[in-house]
N, C-alpha and C positions, 0 to 999 in steps of 0.2 A: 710851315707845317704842310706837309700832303693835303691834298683834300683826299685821297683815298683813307685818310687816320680818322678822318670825319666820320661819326656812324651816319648811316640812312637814317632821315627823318621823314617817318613816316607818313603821310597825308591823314588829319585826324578826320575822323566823322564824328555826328551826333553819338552813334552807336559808340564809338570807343576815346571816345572824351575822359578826360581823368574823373574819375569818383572814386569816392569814400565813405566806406563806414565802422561807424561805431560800434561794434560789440551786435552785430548782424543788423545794424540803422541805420539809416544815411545819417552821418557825420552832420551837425548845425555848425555856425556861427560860435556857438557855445561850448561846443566839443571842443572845436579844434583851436581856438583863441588860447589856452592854457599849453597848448603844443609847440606852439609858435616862439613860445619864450621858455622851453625846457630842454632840455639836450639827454636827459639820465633815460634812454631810453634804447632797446636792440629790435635789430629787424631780422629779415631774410627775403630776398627778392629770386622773381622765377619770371619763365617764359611761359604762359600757359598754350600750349597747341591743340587744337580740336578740343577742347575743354577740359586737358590733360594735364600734366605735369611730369617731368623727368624729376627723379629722386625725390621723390612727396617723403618717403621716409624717412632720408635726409634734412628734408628740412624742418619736418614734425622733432626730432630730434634735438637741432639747432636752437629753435625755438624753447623748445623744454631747456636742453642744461642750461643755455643763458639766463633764461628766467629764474630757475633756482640760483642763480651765481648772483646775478640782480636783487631779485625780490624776493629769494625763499621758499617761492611755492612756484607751479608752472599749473598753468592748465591742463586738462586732458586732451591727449591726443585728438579724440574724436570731439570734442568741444572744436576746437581748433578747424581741425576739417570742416564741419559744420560749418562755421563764418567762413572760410574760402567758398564754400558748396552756393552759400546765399550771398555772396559777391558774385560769382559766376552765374549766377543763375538767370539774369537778363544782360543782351549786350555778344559781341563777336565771339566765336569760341576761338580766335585768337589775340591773346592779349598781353601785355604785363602786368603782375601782379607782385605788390609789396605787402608783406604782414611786419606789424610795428605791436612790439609789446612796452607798453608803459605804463607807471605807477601814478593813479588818479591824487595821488599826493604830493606830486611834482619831485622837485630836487631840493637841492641843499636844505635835509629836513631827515631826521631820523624815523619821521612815521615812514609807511608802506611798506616795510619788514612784514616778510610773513603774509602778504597780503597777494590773492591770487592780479594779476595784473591786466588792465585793458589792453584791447586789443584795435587797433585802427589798420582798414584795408582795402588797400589804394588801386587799380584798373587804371589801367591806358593804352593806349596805341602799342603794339607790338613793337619789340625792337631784335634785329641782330647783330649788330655791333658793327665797325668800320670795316673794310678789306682790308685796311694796311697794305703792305708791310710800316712797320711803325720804327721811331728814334725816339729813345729813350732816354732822359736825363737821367744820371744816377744822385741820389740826394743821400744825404745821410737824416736817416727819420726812425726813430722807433718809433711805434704806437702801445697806445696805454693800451691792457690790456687787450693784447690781440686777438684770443681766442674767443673774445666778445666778438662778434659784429652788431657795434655797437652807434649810435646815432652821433654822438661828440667829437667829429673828427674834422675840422678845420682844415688843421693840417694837408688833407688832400686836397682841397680843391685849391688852397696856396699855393702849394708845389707843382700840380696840375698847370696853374697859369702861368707861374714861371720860369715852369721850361715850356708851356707854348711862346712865351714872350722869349726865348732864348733860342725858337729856331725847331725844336723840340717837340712831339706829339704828345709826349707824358712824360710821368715821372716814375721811378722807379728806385725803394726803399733800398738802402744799405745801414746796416748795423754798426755799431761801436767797434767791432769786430773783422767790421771790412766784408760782411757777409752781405750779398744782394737776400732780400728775404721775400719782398711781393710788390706789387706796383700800387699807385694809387686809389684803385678801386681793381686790380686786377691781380692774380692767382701768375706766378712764372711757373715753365716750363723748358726744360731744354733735352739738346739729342745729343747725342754723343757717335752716335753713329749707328749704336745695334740696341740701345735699349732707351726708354725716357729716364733724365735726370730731375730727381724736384731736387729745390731747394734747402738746406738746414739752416731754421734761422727761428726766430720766435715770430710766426704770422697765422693769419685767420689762415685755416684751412677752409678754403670754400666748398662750395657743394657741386659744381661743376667740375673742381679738382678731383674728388673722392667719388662724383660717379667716375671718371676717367679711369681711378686707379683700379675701382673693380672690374670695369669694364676691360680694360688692356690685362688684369689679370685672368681674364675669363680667356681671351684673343693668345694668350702665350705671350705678352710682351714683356721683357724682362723690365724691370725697372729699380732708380737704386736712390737710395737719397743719400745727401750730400752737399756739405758744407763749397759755396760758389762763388769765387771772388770774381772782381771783376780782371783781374791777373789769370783766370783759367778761363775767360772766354773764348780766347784764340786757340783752346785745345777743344771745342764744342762746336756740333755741326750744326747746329739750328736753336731756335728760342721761341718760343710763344707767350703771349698773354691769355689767358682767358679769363672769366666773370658766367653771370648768369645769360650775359647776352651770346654769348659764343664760345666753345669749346676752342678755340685755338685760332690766334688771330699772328702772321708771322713778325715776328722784329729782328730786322738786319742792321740796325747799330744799337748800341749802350754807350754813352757818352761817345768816346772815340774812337771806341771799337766795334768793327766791320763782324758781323754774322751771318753767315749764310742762311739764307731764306728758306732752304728745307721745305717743299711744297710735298715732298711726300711726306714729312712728320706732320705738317698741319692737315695733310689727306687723312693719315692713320687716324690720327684724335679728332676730326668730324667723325671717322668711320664709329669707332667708339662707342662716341658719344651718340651718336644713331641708335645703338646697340641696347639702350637703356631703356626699358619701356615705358610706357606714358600712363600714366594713373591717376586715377579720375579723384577729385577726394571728396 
């Protein structure tokens, strides 16, 4: 594996040490011991910069429909900002920040229907993701219910190790279908030469994706979606990963085909993603 596919780790301080809280409390003993052995639960992760957020609305969003999809009811939006606002409010004003909605009735249990759902929210050290260029194993994986971003997912960090243990920086989902759909924890992207290509498949559309897409639709960049095997990569001029840690990280192989690194398509989608403005919540 590259060590350029390695993200930066950060040097942690006091100040940006991981914490957590409960429902605007710091997290006990007590809290989070029932977390530890539950899986039924969705998140949403972000970069906070100068004490900001790129697509808060986005992710105020994300948060809501899963929770109706989950548990039936979702918090209000501004409830929600509130616990981010008193997470932020001691500590670096740059950070990572993870919100986790889960039902204080655990899983396999039919109570917590209907029931609006806790909230736990997690600070740490800032991150922005590997330089790459990255090699990607292709894996055949669907994930349950994708349009969740949802906490039960094994799966990735299996796949994850065994295509590091294969030579590999990650891994990267293909369908029943034959269709590449999204990588292990990361959103694809590709060039074609004059416009970006996302992929058609059943996947979490992320939120780093859909700032991109407004953003390059504000810029004039055409864009097309589209069903992508691994059979039409050599008709493709570029590839990227991104996530919440970076807008566009380049990959110049998938299994054993060669892609061109494209440094001006992963220039355009930082440009972008620049483009989005930062909102406080």
């Amino acid at each position: 594996m590259s060590t350029a596919a390695t993200p930066t780790a950060p040097t942690t301080t006091p100040d940006d040490a991981p914490r957590a809280q409960r429902n605007g409390r710091p997290a006990t003993v007590e809290d989070l011991t029932p977390l530890a052995f539950a899986g039924y639960a969705h998140f949403t992760a972000m970069q906070v910069r100068d004490g900001r957020i790129r697509g808060l609305d986005l992710h105020l969003e994300r948060l809501r429909s899963a929770s109706v999809e989950l548990f039936g009811l979702a918090l209000p939006d501004e409830r929600v900002r509130a616990l981010l606002r008193t997470a932020l409010a001691d500590g670096p004003a740059d950070r990572s920040l993870t919100a986790t909605m889960y039902s204080s009735a655990g899983e396999f249990t039919a109570r917590g229907v209907d029931t609006e759902p806790d909230v736990l929210v997690r600070t740490a050290a800032p991150h922005n993701g590997p330089a790459g260029p990255l090699a990607l194993a292709a894996v055949e994986h669907e994930r349950d219910l994708p349009a969740v971003k949802h906490v039960g997912e094994v799966a990735k960090t299996y796949h994850l190790r065994r295509a590091v243990a294969q030579g590999f920086d990650d891994a990267v989902f293909v369908d029943r279908r034959g269709r590449l759909s999204e990588g292990t924890i990361w959103n694809l992207a590709f060039w074609d030469g004059t416009a970006v290509v996302w992929p058609v498949a059943d996947l979490l559309g992320g939120i780093t994706m859909a700032i991109l897409r407004r953003q390059l639709d504000r810029l004039g960049v055409p864009q097309h979606d589209r069903e992508i095997t691994l059979a039409d990569l050599p008709t493709l001029s570029g590839a990227v990963v991104m996530n919440s840690w970076t807008p566009g990280v380049a990959v110049h192989r998938i299994d054993g085909v060669t892609v061109p690194e494209a440094p001006g398509f992963v220039e355009l989608l930082h440009r972008a993603y620049a483009a989005e403005p930062l909102t406080a919540p």
